[in-house]
C-alpha positions as CSV (number, residue, x, y, z in Angstrom):
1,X,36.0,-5.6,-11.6
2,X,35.0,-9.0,-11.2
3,X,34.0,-8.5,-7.6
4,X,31.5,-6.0,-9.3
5,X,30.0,-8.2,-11.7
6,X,29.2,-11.0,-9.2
7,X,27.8,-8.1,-6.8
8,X,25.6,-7.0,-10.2
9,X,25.0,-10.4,-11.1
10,X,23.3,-11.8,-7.2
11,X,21.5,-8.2,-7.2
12,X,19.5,-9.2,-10.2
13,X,18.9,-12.6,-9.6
14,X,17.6,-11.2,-6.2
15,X,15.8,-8.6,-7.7
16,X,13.8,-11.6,-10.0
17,X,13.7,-13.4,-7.0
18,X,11.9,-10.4,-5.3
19,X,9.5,-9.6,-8.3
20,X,8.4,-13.2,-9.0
21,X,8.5,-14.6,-5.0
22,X,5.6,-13.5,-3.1
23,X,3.4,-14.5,-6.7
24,X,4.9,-17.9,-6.7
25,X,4.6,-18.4,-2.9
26,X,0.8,-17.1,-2.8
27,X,0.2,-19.4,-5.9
28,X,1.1,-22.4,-4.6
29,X,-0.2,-22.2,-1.0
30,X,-3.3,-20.5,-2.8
31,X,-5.9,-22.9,-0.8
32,X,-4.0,-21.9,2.2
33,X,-4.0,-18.1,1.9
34,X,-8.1,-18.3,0.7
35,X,-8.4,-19.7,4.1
36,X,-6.3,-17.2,5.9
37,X,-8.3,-14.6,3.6
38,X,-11.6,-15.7,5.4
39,X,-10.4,-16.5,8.7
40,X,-9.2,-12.7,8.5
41,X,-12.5,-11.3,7.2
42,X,-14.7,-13.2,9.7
43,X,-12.6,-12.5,12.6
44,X,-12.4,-8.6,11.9
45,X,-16.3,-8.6,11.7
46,X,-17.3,-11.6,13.3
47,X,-21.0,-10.6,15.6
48,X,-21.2,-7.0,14.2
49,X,-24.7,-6.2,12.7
50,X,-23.6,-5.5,9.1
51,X,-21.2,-8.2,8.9
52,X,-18.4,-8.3,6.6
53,X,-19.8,-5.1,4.9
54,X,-17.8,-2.9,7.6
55,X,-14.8,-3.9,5.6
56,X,-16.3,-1.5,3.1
57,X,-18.1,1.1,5.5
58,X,-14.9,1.8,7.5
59,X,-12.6,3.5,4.0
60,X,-16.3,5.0,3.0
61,X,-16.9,6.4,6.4
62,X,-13.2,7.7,6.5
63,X,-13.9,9.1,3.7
64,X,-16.7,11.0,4.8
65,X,-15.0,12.7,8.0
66,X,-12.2,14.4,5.8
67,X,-15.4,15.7,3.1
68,X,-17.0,16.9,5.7
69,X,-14.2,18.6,7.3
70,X,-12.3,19.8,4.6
71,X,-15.4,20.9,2.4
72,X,-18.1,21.8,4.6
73,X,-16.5,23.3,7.3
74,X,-13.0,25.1,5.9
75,X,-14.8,25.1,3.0
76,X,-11.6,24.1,0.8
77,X,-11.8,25.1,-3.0
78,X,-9.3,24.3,-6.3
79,X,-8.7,26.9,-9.0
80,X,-9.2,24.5,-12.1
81,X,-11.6,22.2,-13.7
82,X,-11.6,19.6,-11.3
83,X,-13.7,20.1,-7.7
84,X,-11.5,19.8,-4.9
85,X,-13.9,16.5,-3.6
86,X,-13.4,14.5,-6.4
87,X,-9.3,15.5,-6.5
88,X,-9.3,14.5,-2.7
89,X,-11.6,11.5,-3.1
90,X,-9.5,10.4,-5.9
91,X,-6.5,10.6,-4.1
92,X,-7.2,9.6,-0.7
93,X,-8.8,6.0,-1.4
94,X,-5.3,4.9,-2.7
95,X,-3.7,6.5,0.4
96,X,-6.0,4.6,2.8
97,X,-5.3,1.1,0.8
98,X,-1.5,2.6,1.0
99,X,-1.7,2.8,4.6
100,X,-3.7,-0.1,5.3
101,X,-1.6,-2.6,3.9
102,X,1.5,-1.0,5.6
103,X,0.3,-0.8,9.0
104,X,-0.5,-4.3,8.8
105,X,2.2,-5.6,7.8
106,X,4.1,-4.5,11.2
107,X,2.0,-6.5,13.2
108,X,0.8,-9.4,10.2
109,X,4.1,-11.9,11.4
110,X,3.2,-12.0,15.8
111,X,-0.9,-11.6,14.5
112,X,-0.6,-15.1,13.2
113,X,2.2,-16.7,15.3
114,X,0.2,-18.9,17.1
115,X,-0.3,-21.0,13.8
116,X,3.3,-21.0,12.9
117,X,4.4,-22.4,16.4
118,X,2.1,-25.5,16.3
119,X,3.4,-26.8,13.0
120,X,5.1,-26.5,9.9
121,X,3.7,-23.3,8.2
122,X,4.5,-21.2,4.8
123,X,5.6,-17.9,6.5
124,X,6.4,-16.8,3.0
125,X,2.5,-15.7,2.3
126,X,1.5,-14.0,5.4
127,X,3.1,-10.7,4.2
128,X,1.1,-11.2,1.2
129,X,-2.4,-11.1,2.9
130,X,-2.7,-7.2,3.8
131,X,-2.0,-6.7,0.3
132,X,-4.8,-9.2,-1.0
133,X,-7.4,-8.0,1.5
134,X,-7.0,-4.5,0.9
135,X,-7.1,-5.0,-3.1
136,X,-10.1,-6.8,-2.7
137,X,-11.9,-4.2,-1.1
138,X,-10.3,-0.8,-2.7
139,X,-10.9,-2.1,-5.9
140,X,-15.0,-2.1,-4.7
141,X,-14.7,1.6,-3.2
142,X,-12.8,3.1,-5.7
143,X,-14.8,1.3,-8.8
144,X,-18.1,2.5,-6.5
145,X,-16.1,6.0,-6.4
146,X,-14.7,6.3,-10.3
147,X,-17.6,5.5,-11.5
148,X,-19.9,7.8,-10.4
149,X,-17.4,10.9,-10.5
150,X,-15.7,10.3,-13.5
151,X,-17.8,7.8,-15.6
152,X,-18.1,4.2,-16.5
153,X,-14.8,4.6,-19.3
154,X,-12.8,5.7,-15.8
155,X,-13.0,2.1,-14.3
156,X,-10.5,-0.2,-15.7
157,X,-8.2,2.6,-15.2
158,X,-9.0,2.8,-11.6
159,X,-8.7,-0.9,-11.4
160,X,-5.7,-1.4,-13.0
161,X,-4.1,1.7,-10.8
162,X,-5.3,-0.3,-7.4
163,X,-3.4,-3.5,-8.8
164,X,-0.6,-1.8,-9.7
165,X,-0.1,0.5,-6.3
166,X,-0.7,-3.0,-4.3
167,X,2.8,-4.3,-6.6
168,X,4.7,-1.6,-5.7
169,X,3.7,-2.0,-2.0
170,X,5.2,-5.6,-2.1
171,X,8.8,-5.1,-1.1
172,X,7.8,-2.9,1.2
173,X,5.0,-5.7,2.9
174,X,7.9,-7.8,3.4
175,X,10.5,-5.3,4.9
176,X,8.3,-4.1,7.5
177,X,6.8,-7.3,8.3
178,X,10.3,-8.8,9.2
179,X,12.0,-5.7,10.7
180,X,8.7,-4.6,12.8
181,X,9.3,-8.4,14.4
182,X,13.3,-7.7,15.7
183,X,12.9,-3.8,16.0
184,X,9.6,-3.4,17.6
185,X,10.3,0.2,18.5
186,X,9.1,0.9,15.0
187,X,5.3,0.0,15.3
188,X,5.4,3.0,17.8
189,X,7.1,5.1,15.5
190,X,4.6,4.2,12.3
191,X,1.6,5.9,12.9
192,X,3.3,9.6,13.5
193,X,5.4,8.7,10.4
194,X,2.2,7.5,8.2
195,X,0.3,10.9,9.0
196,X,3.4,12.9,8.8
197,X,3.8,11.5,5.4
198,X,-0.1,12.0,4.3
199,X,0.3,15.8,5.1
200,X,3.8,16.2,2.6
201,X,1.7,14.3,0.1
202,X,-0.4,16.4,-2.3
203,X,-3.8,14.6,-1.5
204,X,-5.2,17.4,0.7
205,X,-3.8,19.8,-1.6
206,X,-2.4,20.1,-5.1
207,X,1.2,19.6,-5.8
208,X,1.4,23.3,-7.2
209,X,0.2,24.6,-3.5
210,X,3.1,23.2,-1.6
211,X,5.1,26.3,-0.6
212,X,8.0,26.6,-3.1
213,X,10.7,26.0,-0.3
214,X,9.0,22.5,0.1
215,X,9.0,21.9,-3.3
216,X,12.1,19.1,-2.7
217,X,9.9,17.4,-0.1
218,X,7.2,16.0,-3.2
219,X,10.6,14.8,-5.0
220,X,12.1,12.4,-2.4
221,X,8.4,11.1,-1.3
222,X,7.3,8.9,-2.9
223,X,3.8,8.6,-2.2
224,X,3.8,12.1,-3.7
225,X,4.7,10.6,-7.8
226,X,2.2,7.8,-6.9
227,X,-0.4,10.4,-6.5
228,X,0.2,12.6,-9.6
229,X,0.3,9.1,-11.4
230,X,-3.1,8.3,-9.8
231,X,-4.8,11.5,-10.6
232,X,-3.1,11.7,-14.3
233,X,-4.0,8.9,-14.8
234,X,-7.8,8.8,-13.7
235,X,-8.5,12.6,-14.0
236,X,-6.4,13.6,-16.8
237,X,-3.9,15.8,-15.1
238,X,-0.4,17.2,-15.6
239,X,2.6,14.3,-15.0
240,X,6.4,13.9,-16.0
241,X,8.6,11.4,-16.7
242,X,10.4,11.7,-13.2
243,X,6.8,11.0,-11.3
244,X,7.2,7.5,-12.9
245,X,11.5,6.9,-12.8
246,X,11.4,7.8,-9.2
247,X,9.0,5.3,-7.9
248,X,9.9,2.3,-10.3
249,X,13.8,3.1,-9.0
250,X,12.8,2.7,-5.8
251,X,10.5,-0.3,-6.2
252,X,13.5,-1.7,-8.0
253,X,16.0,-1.3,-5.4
254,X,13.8,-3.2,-2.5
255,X,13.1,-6.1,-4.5
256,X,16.2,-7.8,-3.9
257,X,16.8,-6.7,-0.5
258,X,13.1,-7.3,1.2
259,X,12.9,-10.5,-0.1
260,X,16.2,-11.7,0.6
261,X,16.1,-10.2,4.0
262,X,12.9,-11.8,5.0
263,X,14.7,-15.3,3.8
264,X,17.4,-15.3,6.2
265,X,15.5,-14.2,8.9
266,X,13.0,-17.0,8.9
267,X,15.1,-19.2,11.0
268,X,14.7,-17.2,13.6
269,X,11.4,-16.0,13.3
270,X,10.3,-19.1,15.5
271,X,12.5,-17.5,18.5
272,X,11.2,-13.8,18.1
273,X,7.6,-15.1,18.4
């Protein structure tokens, strides 16, 4: 019983450890990670035309393929109230941010391992900077986007979704950052798994049109709850109570685990890279 309660007892100091970590580590190398925020931005768009303006074009002209595939050309239509553009529009900004900031993060660790070799550096941030870039620049599209399909009121909403989404993506910044490094194997793997994952997820589709044998699939993914969340909360549709347990459990669970991870493997991070 005891051996339980000390089990219970490191989980949950982990698990504050975890919440409270990457905040406390980007806070006090803030200077630092500004710097790696605009040595990022200028490199990705350093001697184009338009600058660093292509940060925003890229998600909008995304955006624009699927439309134009999905509404011009099949011609897709929702029973309902709501247009199937501003559903898909809706839900697809978050997925991009979603993706964005997880596909970094496998690579984010070797991307800057130059700096780290030549001196003393604060690894602890660098899984942090996907997650601050692509805030930054969702936040701008998906204001741009609220606003003009569902109103002004929409905005904070949309705001405070984009914040929240980049939170729960945290644990998961810092687990793939540190396995991607020893298991390399999996930034092969990521990109059939991230479009697998983007068609069980009812962004091209509504939940209700999933064929009822793959009903289970929207249950154990859960980018699927973020979504409903998302559009409930910005379109005032239909949610439950297990679209929000089932993410939180989850987000709950990493905390510990990511974080600690990531700890005792920075001694050998040096080696790896």
């Amino acid at each position: 019983m005891m051996t339980v309660f000390n089990f219970l007892k490191r989980y949950v100091v982990a698990t504050y450890a975890g919440l409270w970590g990457p905040f406390m580590a980007a806070y006090s190398h803030r200077h630092l990670l500004f710097l790696l925020l605009k040595r990022d931005i200028t490199t990705r768009t350093s001697g184009t035309l338009f600058g660093d303006a292509w940060l925003l074009f890229q998600p909008a002209l995304q955006i624009i393929g699927f439309w134009f595939l999905l509404d011009i050309v099949l011609k897709i239509k929702f029973p309902g109230r709501i247009p199937f553009v501003d559903y898909f529009l809706i839900g697809m900004l978050p997925w991009l941010l979603i993706a964005d900031v997880l596909t970094r993060s496998l690579s984010i660790l070797a991307e800057f391992g130059s700096l780290y070799r030549r001196a003393v550096f604060p690894i602890v941030i660098l899984p942090f900077l996907p997650v601050l870039l692509s805030v930054i620049l969702y936040i701008t599209v998906m204001v741009i986007t609220v606003g003009v399909l569902q109103g002004p009121s929409a905005i904070p909403v949309a705001i405070l979704a984009v914040i929240l989404l980049a939170v729960w993506l945290l644990p998961l910044c810092y687990l793939l950052a540190i396995i991607a490094l020893f298991l390399k194997d999996i930034g092969q793997f990521f990109p059939f798994l991230i479009t697998i994952t983007l068609y069980l997820t009812p962004i091209l589709y509504m939940p209700s049109q999933m064929p009822e044998q793959m009903q289970f699939i929207l249950i154990f993914n859960p980018a699927a709850d973020l979504m409903v969340l998302i559009h409930a909360a910005i379109q005032g549709m239909d949610w439950n109570y297990g679209n929000v347990f089932r993410p939180l459990v989850l987000w709950l669970l990493l905390l510990g685990p990511a974080w600690v991870l990531f700890h005792r493997a920075e001694p050998h991070i040096r080696e790896m890279l």
